[in-house]
N, C-alpha and C positions, 0 to 999 in steps of 0.2 A: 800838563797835569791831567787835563780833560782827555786826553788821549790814553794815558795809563789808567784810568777809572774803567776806562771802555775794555780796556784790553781786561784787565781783570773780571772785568764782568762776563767773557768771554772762557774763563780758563773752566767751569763747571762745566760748558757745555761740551767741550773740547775731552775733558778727563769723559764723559758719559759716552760719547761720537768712539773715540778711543777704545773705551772698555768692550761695548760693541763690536766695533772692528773685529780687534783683536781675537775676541772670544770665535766671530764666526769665521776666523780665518783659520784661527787655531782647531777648534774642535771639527770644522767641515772637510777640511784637506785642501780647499783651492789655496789657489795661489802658494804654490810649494816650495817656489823659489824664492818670494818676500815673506814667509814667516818668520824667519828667525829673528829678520831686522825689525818686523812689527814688533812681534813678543819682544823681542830685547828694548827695544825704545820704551814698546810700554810698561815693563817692570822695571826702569831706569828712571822713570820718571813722574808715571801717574798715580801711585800711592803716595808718594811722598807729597806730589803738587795739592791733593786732593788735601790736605789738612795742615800745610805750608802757608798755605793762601788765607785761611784763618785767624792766622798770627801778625799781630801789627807792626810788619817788616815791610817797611816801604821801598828798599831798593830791590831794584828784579836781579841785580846778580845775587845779591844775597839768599832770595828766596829762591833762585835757578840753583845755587850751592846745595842749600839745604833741600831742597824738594829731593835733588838726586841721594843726596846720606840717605834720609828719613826712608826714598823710596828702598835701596839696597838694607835698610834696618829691619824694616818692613817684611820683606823679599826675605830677609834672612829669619827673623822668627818665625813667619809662618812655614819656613822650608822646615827648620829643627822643631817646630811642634807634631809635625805634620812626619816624621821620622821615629822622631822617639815615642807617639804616639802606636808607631805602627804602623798607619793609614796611609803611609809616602806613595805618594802619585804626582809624577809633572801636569797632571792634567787638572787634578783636584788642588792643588798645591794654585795655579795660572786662574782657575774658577776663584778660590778663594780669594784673591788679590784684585781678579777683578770686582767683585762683591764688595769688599773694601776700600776700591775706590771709587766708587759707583757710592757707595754710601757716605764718603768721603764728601763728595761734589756734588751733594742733593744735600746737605748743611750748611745754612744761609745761605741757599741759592738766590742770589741777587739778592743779596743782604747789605748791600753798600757798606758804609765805613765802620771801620773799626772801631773797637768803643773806646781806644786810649786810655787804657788803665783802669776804667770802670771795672768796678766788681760785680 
């Protein structure tokens, strides 16, 4: 149990490390040949994590489930806003999601437990 506290304590830093990455691999041009597996890992997984972990779901498949929906739900309204607005850009479109989860993961950063039904 003290092992899964850790790890979760672990997942803000992980989505922040991440969004980083991603951003300076994506907008800089290095590494040309692992972009696509960064960016895909990280729109697959880090918005959705970044407000999954939130939620007082104690099993990690469960919340490994749900972080990938949440992130592709995510991943998808910002795409259709971001269109029907007008404004469609893959770049701008990757910036805002990382913004999003970055902001995500900096909400009860090391906030420990859940409040269990507290309102």
């Amino acid at each position: 149990m003290m092992a899964s506290r850790s790890v979760q304590a672990l997942i803000p830093g992980f989505i922040l490390v991440s969004g980083v990455i991603t951003g300076v691999v994506a907008f800089s041009g290095i590494l040309p040949v692992l972009r696509p597996i960064l960016v895909f890992g990280f729109l697959l997984v880090c918005p959705g994590w970044a407000f999954v972990r939130l939620l007082p779901i104690q099993d990690p498949i469960q919340q490994a489930i749900l972080a990938i929906a949440l992130s592709l739900a995510i991943d998808t309204v910002v795409a259709v806003v971001l269109l029907y607005s007008g404004a469609w850009s893959s770049s701008t479109g990757l910036l805002i999601l990382i913004a999003i989860s970055i902001a995500g993961s900096l909400i009860r950063w090391g906030g420990g437990e859940h409040d269990d039904g507290a309102v």
